[in-house]
N, CA, C and O atoms as a GROMACS GRO file, in nm:
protein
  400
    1UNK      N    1  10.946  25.543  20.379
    1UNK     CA    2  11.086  25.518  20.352
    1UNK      C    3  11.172  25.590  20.456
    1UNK      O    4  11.164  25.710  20.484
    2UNK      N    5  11.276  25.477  20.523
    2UNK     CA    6  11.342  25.582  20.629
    2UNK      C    7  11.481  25.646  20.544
    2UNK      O    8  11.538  25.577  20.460
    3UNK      N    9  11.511  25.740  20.566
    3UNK     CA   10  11.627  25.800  20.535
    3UNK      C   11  11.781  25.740  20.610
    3UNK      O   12  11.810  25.787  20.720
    4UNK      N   13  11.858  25.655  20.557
    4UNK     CA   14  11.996  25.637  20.589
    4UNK      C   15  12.131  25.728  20.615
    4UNK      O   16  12.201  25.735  20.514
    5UNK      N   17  12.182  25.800  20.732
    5UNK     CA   18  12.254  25.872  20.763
    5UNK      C   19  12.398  25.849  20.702
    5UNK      O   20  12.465  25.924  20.631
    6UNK      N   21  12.425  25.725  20.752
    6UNK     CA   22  12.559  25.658  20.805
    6UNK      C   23  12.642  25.686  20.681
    6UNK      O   24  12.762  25.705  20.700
    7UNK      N   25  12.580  25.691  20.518
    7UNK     CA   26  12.695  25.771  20.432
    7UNK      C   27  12.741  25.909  20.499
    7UNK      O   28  12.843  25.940  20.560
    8UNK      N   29  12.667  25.956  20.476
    8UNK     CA   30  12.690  26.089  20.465
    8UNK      C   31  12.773  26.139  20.626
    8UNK      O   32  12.856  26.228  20.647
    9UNK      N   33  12.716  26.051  20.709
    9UNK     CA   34  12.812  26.066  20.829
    9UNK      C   35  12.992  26.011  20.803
    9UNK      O   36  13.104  26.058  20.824
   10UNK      N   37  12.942  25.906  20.756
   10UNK     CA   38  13.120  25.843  20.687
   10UNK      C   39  13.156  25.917  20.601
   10UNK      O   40  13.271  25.947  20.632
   11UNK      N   41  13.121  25.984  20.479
   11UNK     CA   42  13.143  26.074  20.435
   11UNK      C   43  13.200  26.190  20.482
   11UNK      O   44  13.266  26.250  20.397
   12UNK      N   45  13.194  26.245  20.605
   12UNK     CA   46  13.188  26.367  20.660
   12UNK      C   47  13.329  26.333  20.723
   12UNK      O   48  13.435  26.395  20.711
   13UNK      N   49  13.305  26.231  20.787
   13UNK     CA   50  13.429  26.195  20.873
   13UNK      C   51  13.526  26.158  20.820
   13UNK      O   52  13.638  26.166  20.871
   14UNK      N   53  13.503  26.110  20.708
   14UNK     CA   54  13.663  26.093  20.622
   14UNK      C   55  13.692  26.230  20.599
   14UNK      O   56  13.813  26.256  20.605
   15UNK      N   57  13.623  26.316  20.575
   15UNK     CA   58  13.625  26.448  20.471
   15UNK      C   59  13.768  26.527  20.586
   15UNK      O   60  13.880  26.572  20.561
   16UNK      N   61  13.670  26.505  20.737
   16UNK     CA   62  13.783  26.567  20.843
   16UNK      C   63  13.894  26.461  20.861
   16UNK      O   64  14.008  26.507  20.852
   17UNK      N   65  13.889  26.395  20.873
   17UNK     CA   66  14.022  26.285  20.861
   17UNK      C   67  14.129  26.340  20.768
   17UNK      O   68  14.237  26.374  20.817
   18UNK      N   69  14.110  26.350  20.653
   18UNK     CA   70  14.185  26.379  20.598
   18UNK      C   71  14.233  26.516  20.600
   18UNK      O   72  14.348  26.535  20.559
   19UNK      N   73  14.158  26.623  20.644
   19UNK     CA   74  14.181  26.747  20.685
   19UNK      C   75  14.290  26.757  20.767
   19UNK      O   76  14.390  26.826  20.748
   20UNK      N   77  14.257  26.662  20.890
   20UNK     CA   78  14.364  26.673  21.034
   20UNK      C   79  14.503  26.566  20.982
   20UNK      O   80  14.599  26.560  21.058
   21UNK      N   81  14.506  26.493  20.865
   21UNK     CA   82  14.630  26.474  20.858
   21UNK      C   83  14.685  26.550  20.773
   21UNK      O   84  14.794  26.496  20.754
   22UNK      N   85  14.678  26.674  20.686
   22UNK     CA   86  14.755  26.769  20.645
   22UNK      C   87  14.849  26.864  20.741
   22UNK      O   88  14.967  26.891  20.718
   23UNK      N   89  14.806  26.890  20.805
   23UNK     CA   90  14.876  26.932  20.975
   23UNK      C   91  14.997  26.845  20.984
   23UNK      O   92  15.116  26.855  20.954
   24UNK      N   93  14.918  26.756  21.037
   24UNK     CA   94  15.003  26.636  21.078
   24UNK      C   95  15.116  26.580  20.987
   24UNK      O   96  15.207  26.511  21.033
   25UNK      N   97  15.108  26.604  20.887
   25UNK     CA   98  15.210  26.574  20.801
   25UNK      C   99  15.348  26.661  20.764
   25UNK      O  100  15.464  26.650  20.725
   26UNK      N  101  15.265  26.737  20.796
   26UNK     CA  102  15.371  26.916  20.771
   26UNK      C  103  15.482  26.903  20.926
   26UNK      O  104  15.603  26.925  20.935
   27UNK      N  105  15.373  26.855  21.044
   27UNK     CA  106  15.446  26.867  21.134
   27UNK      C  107  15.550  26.783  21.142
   27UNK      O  108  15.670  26.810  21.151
   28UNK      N  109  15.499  26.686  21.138
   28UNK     CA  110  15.601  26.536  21.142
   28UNK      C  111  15.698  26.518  21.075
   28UNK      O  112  15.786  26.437  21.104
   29UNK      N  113  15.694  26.601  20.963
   29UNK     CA  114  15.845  26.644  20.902
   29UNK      C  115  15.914  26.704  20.907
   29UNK      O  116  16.028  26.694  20.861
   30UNK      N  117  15.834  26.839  21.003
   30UNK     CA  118  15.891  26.976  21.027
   30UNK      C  119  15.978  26.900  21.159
   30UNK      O  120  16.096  26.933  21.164
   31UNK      N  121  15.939  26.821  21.246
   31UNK     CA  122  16.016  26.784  21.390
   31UNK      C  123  16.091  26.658  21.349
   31UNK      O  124  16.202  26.635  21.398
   32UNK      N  125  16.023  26.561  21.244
   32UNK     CA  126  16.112  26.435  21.219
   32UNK      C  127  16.115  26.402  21.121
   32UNK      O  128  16.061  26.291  21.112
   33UNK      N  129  16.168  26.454  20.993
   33UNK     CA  130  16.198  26.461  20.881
   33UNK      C  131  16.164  26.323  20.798
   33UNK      O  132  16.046  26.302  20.828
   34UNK      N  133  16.198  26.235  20.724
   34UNK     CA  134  16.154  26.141  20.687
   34UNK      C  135  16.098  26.043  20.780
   34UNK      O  136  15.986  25.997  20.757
   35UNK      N  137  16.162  26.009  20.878
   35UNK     CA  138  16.202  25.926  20.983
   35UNK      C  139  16.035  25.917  21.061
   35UNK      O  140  16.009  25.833  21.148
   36UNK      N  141  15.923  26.029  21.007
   36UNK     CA  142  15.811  26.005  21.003
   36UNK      C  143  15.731  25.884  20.947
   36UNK      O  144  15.634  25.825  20.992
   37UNK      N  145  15.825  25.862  20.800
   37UNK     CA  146  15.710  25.747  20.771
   37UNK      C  147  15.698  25.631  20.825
   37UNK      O  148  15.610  25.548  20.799
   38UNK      N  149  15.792  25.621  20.908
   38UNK     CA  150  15.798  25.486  20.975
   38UNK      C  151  15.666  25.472  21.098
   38UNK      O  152  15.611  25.366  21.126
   39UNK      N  153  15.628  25.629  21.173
   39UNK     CA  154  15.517  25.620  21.191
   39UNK      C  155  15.405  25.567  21.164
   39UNK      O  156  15.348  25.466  21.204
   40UNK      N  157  15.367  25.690  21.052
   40UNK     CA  158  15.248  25.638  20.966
   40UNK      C  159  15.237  25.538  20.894
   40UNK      O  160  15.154  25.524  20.805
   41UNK      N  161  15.336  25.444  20.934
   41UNK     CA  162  15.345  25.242  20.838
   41UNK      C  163  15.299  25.238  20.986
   41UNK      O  164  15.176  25.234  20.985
   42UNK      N  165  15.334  25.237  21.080
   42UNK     CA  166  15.298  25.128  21.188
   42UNK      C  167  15.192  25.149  21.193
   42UNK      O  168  15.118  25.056  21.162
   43UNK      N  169  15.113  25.313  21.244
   43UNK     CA  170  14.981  25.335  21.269
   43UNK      C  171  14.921  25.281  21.144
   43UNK      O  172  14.804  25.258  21.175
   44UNK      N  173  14.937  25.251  21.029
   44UNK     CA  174  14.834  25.183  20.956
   44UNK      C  175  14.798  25.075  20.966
   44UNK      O  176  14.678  25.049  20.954
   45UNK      N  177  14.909  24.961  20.997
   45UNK     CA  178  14.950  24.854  21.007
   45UNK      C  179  14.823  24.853  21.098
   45UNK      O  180  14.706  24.842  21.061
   46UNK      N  181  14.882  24.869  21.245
   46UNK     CA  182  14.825  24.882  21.352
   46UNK      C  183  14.664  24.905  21.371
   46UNK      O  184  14.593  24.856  21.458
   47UNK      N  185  14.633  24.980  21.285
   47UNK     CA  186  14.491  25.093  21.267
   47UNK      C  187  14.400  24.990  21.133
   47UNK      O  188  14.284  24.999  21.090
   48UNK      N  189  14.497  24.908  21.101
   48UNK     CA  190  14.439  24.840  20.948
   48UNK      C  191  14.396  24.654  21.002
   48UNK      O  192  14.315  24.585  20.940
   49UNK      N  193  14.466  24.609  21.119
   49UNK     CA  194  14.442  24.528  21.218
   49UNK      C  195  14.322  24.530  21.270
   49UNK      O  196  14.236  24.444  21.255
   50UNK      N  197  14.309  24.675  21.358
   50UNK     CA  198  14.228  24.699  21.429
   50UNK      C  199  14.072  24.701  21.408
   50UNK      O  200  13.981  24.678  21.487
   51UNK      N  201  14.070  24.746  21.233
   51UNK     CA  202  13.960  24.752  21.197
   51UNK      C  203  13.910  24.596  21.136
   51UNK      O  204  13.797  24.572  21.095
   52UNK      N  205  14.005  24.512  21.141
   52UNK     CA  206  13.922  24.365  21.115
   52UNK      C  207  13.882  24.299  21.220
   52UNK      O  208  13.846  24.182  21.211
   53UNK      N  209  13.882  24.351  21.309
   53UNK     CA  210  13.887  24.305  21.495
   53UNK      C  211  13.742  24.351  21.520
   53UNK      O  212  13.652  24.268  21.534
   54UNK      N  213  13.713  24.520  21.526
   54UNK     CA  214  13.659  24.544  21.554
   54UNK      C  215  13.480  24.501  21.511
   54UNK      O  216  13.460  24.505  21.390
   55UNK      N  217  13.382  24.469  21.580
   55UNK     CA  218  13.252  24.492  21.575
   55UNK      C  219  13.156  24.546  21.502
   55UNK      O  220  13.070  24.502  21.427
   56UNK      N  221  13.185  24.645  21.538
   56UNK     CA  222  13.089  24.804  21.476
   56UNK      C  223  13.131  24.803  21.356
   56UNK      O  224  13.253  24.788  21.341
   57UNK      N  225  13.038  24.819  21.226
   57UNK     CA  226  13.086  24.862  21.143
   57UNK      C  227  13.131  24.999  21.102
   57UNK      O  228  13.212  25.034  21.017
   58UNK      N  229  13.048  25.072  21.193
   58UNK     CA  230  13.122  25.217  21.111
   58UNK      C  231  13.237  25.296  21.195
   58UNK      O  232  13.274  25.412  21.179
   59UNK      N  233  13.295  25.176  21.313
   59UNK     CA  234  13.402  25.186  21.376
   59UNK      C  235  13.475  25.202  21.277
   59UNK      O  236  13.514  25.302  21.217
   60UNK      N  237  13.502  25.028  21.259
   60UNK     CA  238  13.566  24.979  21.154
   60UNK      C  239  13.593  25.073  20.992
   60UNK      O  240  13.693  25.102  20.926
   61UNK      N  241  13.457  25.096  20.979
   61UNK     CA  242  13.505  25.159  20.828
   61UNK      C  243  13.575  25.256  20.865
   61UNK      O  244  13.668  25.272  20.786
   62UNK      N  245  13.576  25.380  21.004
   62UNK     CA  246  13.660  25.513  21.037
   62UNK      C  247  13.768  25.429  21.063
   62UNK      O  248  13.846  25.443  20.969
   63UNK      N  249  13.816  25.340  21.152
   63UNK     CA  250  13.962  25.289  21.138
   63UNK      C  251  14.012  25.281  21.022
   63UNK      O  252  14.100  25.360  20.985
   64UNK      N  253  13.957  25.172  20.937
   64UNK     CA  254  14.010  25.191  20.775
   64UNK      C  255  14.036  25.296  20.716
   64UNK      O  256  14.099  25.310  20.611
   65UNK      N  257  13.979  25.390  20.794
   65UNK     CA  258  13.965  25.546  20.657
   65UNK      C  259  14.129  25.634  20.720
   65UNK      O  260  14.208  25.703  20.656
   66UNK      N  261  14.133  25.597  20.854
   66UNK     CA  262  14.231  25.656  20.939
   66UNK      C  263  14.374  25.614  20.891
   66UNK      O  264  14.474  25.680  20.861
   67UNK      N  265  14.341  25.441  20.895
   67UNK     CA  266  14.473  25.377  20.839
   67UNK      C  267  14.510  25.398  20.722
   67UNK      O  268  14.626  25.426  20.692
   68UNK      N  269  14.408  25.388  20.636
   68UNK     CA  270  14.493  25.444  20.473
   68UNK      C  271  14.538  25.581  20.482
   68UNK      O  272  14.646  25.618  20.434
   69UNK      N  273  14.465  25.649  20.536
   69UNK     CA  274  14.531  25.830  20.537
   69UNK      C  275  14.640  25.847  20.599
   69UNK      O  276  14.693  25.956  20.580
   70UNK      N  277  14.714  25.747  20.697
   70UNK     CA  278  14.828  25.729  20.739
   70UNK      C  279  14.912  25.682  20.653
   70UNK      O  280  15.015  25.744  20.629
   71UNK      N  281  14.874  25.540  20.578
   71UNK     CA  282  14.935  25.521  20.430
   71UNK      C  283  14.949  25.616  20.342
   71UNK      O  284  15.065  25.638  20.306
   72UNK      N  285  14.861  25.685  20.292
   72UNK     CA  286  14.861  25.831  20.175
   72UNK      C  287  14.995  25.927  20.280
   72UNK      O  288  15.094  25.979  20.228
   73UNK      N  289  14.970  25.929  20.405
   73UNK     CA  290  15.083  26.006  20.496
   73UNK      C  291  15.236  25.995  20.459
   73UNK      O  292  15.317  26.087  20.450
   74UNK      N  293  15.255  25.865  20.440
   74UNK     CA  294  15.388  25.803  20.403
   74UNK      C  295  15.420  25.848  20.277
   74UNK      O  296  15.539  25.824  20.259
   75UNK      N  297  15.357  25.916  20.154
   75UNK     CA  298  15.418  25.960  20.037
   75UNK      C  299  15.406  26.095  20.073
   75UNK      O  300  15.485  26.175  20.023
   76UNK      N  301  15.297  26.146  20.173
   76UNK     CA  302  15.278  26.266  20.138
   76UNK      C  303  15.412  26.378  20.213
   76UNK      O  304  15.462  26.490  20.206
   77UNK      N  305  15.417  26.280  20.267
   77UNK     CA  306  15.603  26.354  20.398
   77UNK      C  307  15.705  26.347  20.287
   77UNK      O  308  15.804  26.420  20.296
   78UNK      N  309  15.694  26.275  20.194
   78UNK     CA  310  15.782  26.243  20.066
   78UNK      C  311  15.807  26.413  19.977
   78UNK      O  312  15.907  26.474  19.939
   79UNK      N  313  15.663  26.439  19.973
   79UNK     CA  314  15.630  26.514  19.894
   79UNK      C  315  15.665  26.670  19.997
   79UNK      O  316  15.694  26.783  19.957
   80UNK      N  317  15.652  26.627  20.112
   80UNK     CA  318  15.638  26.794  20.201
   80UNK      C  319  15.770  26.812  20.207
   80UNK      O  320  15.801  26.928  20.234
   81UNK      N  321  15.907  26.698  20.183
   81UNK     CA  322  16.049  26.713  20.178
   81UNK      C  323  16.046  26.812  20.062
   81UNK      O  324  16.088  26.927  20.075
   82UNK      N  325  16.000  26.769  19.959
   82UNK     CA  326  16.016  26.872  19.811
   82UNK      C  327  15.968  26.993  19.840
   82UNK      O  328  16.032  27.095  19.815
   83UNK      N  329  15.841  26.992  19.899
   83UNK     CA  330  15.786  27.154  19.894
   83UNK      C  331  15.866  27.247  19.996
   83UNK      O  332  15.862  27.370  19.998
   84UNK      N  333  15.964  27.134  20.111
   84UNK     CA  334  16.081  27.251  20.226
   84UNK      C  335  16.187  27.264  20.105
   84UNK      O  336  16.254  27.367  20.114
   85UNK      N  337  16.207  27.213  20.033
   85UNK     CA  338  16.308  27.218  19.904
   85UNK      C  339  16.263  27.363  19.821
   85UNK      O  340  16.352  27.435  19.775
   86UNK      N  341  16.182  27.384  19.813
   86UNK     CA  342  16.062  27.467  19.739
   86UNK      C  343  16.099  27.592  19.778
   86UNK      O  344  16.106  27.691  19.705
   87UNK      N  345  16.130  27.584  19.936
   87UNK     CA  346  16.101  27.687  19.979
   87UNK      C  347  15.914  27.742  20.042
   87UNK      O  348  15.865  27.837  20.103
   88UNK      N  349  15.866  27.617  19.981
   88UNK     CA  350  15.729  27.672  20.012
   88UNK      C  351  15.649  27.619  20.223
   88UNK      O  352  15.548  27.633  20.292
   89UNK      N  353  15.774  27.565  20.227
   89UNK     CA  354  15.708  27.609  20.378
   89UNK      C  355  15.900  27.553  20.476
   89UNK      O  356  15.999  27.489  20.440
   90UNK      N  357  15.865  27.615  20.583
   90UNK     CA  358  15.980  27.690  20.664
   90UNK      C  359  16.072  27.495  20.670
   90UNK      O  360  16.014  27.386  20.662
   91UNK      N  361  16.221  27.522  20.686
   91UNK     CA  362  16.308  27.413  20.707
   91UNK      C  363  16.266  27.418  20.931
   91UNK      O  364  16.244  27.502  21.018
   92UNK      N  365  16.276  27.300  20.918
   92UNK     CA  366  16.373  27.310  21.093
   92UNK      C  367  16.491  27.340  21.105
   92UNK      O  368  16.562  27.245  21.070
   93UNK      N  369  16.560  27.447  21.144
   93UNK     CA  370  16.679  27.505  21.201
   93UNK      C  371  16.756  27.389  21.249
   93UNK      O  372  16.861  27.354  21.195
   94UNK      N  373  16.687  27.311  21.381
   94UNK     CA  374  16.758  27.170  21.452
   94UNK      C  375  16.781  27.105  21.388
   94UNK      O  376  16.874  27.033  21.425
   95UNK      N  377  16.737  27.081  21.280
   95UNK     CA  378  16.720  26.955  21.187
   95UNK      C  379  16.775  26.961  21.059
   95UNK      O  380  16.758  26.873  20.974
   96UNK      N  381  16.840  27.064  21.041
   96UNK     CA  382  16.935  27.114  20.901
   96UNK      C  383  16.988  27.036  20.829
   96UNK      O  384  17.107  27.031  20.861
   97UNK      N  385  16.955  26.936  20.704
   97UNK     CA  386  17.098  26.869  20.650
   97UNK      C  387  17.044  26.738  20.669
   97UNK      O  388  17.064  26.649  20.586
   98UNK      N  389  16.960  26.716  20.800
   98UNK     CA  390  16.985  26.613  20.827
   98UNK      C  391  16.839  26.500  20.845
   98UNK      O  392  16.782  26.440  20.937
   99UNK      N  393  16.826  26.514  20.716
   99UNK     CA  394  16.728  26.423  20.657
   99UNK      C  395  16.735  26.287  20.624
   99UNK      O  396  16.832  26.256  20.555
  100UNK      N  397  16.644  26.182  20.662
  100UNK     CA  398  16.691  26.046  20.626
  100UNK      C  399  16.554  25.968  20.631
  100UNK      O  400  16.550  25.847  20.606
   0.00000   0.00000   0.00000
């Protein structure tokens, strides 16, 4: 019986995927306040395309995994507005007030 990797490799790689957009989310609000999610709609859009195009399947399944975590991105900048509300992580100075 051969042993099958490719979960546990997709597994792994979503696991960091989703890791590196917590960063990314904090930042993108910290420099462009809502005005982020319009990002993370296109890159899904874009990233959610890409993976019906592509060949490879376990391209494809990491595009998919990329594009929805860009989707989950779009509430989660929602949510990182409340927690600068919170107080629980720093406002932008430049960007004071001026949320949209």
């Amino acid at each position: 019986m051969e042993l099958n990797y490719w979960g546990l490799a997709v597994g792994a790689a979503t696991f960091v995927i989703i890791g590196v957009f917590h960063p990314i989310v904090i930042k993108a609000y910290y420099y462009f306040g809502l005005k982020s999610r319009w990002w993370f709609l296109a890159g899904g859009v874009l990233l959610s395309a890409a993976a019906l195009f592509v060949e490879n399947l376990i391209v494809s399944i990491l595009l998919g995994v990329v594009a929805f975590s860009m989707f989950w991105s779009i509430k989660e900048v929602t949510e990182q507005k409340k927690r600068v509300e919170k107080g629980w992580f720093p406002e932008n100075p430049a960007r004071k007030g001026k949320d949209s």
